[in-house]
C-alpha positions as CSV (number, residue, x, y, z in Angstrom):
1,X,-23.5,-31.2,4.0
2,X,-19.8,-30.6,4.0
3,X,-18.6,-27.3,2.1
4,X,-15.1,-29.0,1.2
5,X,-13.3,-27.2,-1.5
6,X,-10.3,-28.3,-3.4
7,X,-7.1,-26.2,-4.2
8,X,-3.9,-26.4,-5.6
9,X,-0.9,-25.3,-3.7
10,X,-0.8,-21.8,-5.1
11,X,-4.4,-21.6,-4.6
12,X,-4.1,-22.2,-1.0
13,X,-1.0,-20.0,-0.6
14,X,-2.9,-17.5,-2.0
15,X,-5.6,-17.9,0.5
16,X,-3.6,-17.9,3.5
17,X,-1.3,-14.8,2.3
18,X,-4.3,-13.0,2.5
19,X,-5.2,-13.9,5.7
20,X,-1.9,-13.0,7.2
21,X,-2.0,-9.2,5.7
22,X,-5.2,-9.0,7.2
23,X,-4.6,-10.2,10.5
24,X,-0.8,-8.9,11.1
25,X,-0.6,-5.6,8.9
26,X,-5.1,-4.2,8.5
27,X,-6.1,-5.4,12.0
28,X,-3.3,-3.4,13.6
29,X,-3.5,-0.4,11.5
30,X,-7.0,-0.5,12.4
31,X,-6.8,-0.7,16.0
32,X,-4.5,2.2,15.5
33,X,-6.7,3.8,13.8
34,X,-9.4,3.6,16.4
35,X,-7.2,4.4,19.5
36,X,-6.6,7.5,17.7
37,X,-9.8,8.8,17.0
38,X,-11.0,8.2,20.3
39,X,-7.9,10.0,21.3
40,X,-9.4,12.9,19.8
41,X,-12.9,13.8,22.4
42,X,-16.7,13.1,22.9
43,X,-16.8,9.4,20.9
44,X,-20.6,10.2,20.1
45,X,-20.0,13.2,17.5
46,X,-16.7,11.5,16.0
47,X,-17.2,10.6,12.4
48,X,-13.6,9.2,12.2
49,X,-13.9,6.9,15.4
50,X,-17.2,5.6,13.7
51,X,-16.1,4.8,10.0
52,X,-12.3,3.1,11.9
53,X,-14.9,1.1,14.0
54,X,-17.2,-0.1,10.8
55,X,-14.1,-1.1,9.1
56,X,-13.0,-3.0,12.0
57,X,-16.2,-4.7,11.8
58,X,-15.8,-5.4,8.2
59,X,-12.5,-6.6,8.5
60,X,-13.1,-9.2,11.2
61,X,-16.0,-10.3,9.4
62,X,-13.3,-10.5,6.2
63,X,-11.0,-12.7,8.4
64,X,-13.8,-14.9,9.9
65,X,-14.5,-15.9,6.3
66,X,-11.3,-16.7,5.5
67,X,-11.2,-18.8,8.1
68,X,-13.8,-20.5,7.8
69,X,-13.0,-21.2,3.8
70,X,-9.3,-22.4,5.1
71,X,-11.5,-24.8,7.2
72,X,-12.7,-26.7,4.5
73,X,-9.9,-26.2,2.1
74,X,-8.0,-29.5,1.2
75,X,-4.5,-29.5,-0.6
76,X,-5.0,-32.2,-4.1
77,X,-1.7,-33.0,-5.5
78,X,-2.5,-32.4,-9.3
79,X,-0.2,-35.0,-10.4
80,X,-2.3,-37.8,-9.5
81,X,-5.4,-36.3,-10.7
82,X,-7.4,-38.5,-13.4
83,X,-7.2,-36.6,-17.0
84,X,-9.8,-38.7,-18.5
85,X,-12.6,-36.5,-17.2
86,X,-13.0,-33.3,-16.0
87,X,-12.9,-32.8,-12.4
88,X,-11.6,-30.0,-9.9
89,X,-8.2,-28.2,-11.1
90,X,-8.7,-29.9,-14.4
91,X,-7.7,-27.5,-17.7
92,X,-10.7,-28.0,-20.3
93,X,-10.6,-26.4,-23.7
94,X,-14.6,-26.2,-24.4
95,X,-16.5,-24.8,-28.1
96,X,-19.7,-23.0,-27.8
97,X,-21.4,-25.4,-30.2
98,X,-24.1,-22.2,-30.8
99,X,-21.2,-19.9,-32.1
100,X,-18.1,-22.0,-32.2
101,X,-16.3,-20.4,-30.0
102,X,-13.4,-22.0,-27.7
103,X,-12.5,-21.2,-24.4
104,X,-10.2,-22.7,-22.0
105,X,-10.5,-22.6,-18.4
106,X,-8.9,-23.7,-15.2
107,X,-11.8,-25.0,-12.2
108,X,-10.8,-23.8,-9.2
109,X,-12.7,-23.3,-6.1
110,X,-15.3,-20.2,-5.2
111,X,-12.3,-18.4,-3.2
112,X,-10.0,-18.3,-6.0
113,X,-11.5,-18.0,-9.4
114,X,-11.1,-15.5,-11.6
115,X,-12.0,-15.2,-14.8
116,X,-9.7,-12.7,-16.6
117,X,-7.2,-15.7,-15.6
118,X,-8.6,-18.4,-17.5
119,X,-9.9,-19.9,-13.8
120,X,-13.7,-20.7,-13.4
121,X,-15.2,-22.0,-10.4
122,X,-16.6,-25.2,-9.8
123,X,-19.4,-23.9,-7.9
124,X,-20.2,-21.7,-11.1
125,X,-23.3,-23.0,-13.2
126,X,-20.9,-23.7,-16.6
127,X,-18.0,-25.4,-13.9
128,X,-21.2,-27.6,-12.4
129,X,-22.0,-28.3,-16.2
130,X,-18.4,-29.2,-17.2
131,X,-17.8,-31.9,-14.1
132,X,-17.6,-35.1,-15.0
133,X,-17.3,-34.7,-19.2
134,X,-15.3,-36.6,-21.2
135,X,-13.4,-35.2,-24.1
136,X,-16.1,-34.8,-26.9
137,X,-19.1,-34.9,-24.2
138,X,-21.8,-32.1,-25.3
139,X,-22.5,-30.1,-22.1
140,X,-25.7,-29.1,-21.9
141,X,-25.6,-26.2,-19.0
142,X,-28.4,-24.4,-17.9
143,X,-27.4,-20.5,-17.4
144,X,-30.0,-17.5,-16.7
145,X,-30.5,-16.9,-19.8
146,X,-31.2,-20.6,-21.1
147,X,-29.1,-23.5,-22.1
148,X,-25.6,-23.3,-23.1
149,X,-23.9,-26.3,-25.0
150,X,-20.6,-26.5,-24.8
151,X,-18.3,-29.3,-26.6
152,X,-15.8,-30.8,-24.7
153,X,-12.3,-30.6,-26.4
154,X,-9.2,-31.2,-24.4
155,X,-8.2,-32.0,-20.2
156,X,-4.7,-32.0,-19.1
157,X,-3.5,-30.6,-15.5
């Protein structure tokens, strides 16, 4: 099964920003880091060698998932994106039919949702829920701690 994931231009910029820093100003500064500690004597006893080496480790490991999410990134050009339904990069305004509340989101891939931005992932159980609604489709999304309807109320781009 392909992992594909869909992003918007910024989405992807974003993405690939990050994996410059890490890659061109961290790894570096982290190899510095290292040469310097093991500068300093007897590598077995050398608490700074040892924590510059784990965060070598956890930086590569950082930089091997970014690559691997860049991988299976594809670019969607938002214009030509149906608005009847919602789908990937889609803006939905949705009411919690239990306590009328309304929301309004943005789905966006795993990598770059946030939530204190307005943008939910599609991989999230409430962006699963939402795919494929029409505007004033009930949503009935299963979430840990039951189901969730949600009333679809607007999609635009």
């Amino acid at each position: 099964m392909s992992d594909v994931a869909y992003y918007s231009a910024e989405g992807l910029k974003k993405l690939r920003d990050e994996l410059e820093q890490l890659e061109h100003v961290e790894r570096p500064r982290v190899t510095k880091e290292i040469a310097d500690a093991r500068d300093k004597g007897d590598l077995s006893e050398n608490a700074e060698y040892h924590a510059a080496k784990e965060e070598q480790s956890l930086l590569e490991y950082k930089i091997a998932q970014l690559k691997d999410t860049l991988s299976k990134a594809r670019l969607i050009d938002e214009s030509l994106l149906d608005t009847s339904k919602v789908l990937a990069l889609s803006k939905v305004k949705i009411k919690n039919i239990e306590n009328n509340m309304e929301f309004e989101y943005t789905l966006v891939a795993d990598a770059v949702s946030d939530l204190s931005q307005g943008k939910l992932s599609v991989g999230s159980p409430i962006g699963k829920g939402l795919l494929g609604k029409e505007v004033g489709d009930i949503a009935e999304i299963q979430v840990p701690s039951g189901i969730m309807k949600f009333e679809i109320l607007s999609i635009s781009r």
